[in-house]
C-alpha positions in Angstrom: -14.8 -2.1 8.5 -12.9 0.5 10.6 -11.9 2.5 6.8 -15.0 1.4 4.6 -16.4 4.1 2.7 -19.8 5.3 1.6 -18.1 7.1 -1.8 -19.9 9.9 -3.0 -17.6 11.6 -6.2 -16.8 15.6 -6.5 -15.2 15.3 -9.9 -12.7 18.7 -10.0 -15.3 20.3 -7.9 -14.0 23.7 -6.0 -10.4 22.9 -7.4 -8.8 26.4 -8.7 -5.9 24.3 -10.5 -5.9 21.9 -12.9 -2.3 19.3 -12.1 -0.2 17.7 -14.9 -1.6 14.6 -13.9 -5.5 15.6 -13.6 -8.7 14.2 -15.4 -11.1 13.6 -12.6 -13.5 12.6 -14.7 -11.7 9.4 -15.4 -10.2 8.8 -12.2 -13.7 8.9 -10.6 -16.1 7.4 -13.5 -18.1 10.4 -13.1 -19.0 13.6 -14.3 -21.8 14.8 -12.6 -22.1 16.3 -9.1 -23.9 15.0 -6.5 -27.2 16.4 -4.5 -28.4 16.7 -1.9 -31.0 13.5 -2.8 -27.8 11.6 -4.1 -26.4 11.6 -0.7 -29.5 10.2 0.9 -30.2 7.6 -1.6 -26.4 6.9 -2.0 -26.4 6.3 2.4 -29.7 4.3 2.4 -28.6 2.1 -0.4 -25.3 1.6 1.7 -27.7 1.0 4.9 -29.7 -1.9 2.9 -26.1 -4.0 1.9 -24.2 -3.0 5.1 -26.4 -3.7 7.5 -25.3 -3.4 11.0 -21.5 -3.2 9.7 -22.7 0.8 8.2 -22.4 2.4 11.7 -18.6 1.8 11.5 -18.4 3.2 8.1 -17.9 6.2 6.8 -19.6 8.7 3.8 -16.5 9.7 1.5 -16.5 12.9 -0.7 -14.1 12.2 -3.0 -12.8 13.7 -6.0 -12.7 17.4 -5.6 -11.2 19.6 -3.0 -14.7 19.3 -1.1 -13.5 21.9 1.5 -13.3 24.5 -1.7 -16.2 24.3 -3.2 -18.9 27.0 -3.0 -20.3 26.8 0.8 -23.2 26.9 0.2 -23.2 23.6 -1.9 -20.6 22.0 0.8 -23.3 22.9 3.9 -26.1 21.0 1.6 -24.5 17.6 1.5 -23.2 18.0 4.7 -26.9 18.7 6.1 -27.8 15.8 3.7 -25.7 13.3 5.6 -26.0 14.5 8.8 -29.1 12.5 10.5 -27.5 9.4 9.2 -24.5 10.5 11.7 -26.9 12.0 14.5 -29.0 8.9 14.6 -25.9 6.6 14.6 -26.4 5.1 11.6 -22.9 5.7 10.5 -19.9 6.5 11.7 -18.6 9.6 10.2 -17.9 11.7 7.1 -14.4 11.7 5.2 -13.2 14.0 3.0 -10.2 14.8 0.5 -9.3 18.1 -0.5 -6.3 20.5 -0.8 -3.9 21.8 1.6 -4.5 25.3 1.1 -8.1 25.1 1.3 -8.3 24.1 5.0 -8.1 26.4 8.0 -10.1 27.1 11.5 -13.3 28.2 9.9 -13.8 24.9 7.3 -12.7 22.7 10.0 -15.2 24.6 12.9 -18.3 24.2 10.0 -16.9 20.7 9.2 -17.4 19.6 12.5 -20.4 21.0 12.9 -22.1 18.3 10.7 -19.7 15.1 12.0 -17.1 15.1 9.6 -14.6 12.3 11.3 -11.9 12.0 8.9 -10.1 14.9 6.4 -7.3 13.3 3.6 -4.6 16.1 2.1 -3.9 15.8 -1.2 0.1 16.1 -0.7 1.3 14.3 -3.6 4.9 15.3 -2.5 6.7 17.5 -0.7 9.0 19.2 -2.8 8.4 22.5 -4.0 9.9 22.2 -7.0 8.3 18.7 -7.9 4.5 20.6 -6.7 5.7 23.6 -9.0 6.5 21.3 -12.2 3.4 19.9 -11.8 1.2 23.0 -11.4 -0.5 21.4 -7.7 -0.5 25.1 -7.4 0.4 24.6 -3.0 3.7 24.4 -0.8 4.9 21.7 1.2 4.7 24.0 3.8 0.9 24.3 3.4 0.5 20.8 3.8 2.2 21.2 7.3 -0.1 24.1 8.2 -2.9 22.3 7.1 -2.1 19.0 8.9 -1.2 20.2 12.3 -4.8 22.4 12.0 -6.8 19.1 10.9 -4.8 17.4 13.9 -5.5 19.8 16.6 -9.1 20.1 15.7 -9.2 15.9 16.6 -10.0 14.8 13.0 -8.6 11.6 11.8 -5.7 12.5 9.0 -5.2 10.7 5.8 -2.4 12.0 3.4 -2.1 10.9 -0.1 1.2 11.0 -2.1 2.3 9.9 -5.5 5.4 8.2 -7.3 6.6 8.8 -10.6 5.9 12.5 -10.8 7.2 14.9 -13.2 10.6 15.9 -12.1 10.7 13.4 -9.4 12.5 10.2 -8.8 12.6 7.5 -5.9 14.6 9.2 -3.4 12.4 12.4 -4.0 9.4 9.7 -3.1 11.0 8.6 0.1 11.7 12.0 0.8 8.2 12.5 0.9 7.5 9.5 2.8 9.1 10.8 5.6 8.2 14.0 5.4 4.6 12.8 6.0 5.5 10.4 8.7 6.8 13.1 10.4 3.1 15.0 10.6 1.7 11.7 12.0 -0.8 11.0 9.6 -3.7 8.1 10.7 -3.6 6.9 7.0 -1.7 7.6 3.8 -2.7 6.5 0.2 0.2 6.2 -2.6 -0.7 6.8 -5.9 1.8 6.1 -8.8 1.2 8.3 -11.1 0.1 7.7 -14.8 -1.0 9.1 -18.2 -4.1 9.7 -19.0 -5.6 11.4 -21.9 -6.2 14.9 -21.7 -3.7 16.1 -19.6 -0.6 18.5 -19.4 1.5 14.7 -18.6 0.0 13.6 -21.9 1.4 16.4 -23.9 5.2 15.9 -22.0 4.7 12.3 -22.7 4.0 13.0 -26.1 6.8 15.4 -26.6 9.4 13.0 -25.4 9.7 15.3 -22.0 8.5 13.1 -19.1 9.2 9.4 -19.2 6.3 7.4 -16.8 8.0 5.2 -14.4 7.2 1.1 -15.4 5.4 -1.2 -14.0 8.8 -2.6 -12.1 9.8 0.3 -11.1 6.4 1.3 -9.7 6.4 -2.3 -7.5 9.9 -1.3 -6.4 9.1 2.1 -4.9 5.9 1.3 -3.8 7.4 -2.0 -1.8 9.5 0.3 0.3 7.2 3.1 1.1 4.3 -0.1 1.9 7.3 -1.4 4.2 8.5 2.3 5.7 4.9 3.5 6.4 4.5 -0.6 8.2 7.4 0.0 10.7 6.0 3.7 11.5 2.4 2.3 12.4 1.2 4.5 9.4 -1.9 2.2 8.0 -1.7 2.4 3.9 -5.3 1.9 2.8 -4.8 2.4 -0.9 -2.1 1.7 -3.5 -2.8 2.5 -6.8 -5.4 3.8 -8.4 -9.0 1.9 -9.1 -9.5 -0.5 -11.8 -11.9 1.8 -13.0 -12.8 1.4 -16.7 -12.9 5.0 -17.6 -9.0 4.6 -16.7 -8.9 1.6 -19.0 -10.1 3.7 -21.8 -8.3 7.2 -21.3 -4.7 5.2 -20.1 -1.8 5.7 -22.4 1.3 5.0 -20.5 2.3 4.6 -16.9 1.9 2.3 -13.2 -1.3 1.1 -14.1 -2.3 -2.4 -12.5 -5.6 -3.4 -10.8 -3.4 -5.9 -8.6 -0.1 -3.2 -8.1 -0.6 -3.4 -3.9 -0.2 -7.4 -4.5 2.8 -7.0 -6.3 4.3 -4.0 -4.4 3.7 -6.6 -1.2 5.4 -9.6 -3.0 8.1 -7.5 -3.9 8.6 -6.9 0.0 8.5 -10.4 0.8 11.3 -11.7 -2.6 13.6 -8.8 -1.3 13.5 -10.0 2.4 14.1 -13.7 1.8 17.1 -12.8 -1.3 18.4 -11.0 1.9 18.0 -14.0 4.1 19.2 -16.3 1.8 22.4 -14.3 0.9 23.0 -13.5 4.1 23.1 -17.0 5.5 24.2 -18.8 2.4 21.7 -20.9 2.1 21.7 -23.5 -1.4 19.3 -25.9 -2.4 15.9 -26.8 -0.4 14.6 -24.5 2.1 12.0 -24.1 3.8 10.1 -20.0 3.8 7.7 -19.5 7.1 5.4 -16.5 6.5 2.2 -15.4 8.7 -1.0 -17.8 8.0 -2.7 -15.2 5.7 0.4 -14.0 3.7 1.7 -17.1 1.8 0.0 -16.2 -1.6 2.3 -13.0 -1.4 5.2 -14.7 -0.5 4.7 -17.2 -3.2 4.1 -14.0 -5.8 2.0 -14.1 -8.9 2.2 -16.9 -11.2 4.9 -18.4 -7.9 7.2 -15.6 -9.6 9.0 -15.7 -6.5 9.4 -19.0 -6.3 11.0 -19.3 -9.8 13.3 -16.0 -8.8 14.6 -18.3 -5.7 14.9 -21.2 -7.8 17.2 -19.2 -10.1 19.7 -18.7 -7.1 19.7 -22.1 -6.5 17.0 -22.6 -3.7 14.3 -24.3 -4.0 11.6 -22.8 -1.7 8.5 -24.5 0.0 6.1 -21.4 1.3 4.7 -22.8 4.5 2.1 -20.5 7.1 3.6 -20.3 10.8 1.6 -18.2 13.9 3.4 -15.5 15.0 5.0 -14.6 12.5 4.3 -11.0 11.8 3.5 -9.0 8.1 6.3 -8.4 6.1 8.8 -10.8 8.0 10.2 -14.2 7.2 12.3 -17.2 8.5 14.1 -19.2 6.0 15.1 -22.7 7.2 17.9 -24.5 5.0 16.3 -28.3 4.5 19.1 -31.3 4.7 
């Protein structure tokens, strides 16, 4: 329970730029802003399902750049949610917003009402990658805005993307480690894709900005899922929801409601082909894995198994204690 969220949805809300990529409307589901009397019903609903397990949660204003929306809208849902916090009933309040709409005074009336956790909206951290796609920020003002966030004891999520306009996969890592470097709590990676509606469309359209695939996506997203593991850095969301506004408004682009499961087999194939060819192993082996992990190591439809079988082992996935996420040992059977 220590990341559940209580959702409440901001779609484009206090935002002064529309990106390349942008239509909250179907990223969220919804169009409509919240109340006041949304964000109690939305918390006592949560209270009757969650029980006991709601004072670990959290109430999540997502959508919008909450921190930039008019004040005196931002002070009423945050006085809306605040008795739930004072009285224990949950845990906290997380929101996302930009980078350039944080500093002392947000974060001091923040605060004020319990807000626990803030998440940046980074996407990536090259200026001319944020400039192609009109995110209308620096990567220096996601610095800024991290180290105030930190400093004023809030928990710190970052979000990032793969696949932008302009970008590649070394510009992705690039920004991986830029945001490792601010010592985030939490990171979300969004692969980016088309939707209806938006600047990305039109460059799709024109022939001017080719989506990364599905492949591609898994292959980026395995190393970042693996990079962020050894740095400590906890990823609580790969890809975007399997929404059904995104369903209708997709047109091209790493869309898949399962793309963490993948991105996590993906890990697992590439670290036993490096076993395997390292210690030339042929034939039946046997593939350890931690207890909870052998559905990923097997991959989807046992496509890993198959890819091992077509280097000439043939694998057996069997669950060992001790054996820690994202790690393997390969036994050669005789």
């Amino acid at each position: 329970m220590r990341h559940a969220n209580i959702a409440l949805f901001i779609p484009h809300a206090g935002c002064p730029h529309t990106c390349s990529f942008c239509n909250q409307k179907t990223i969220s589901g919804h169009s409509c802003q919240p109340s006041p009397d949304d964000v109690k019903q939305t918390v006592e609903k949560a209270l009757s399902y969650l029980g006991y397990r709601a004072k670990d949660a959290e109430l999540a204003f997502f959508g919008g750049s909450f921190t930039a929306i008019e004040r005196g809208y931002m002070i009423s849902l945050l006085e809306a949610a605040h008795p739930y916090i004072k009285n224990g009933d949950i845990g906290g309040i997380r929101c996302s917003t930009r980078p350039d709409c944080i500093d002392a005074e947000v974060l001091d009336v923040l605060k004020r009402y319990g807000a626990t956790s803030i998440e940046l909206g980074a996407q990536s951290m090259s200026d001319r990658v944020l400039q192609m796609n009109e995110r209308g920020h620096t990567a220096e003002d996601v610095r800024r805005a991290a180290a105030l966030i930190r400093g004023s004891g809030f928990e710190l999520g970052l979000q990032m993307m793969t696949g932008l306009y302009g970008d590649d996969d070394d510009g992705a890592m690039y920004t991986a480690r830029e945001l490792a470097a601010l010592s985030p709590d939490t990171v979300r990676i969004y692969p980016t894709v088309v939707l209806g509606g938006t600047k990305l469309a039109k460059l799709y359209n024109e022939g001017k900005y080719q989506p990364q695939p599905i492949d591609g996506a898994v292959g980026i997203c395995a190393a970042l899922l693996r990079f962020f593991y050894e740095k400590g850095i906890d990823v609580i969301k790969l890809g975007l929801h399997a929404e059904e506004g995104v369903g209708r408004d997709f047109i091209a682009g790493a869309y898949h409601p399962a793309l963490r499961e993948l991105a996590e087999s993906r890990i697992y194939l590439d670290e036993a082909v490096r076993q395997i060819n390292e210690k030339g192993y042929k034939g039946k082996i046997t593939v350890l894995c931690g207890e909870k992990e052998i559905s990923k190591v097997t991959g989807q439809h046992r496509c890993n198994i198959e890819h091992l079988r077509s280097i000439s082992c043939a694998a057996t996935v069997k669950p060992c204690a001790g054996i820690e996420k994202y790690s393997l040992v390969i036994e050669q059977d005789f």
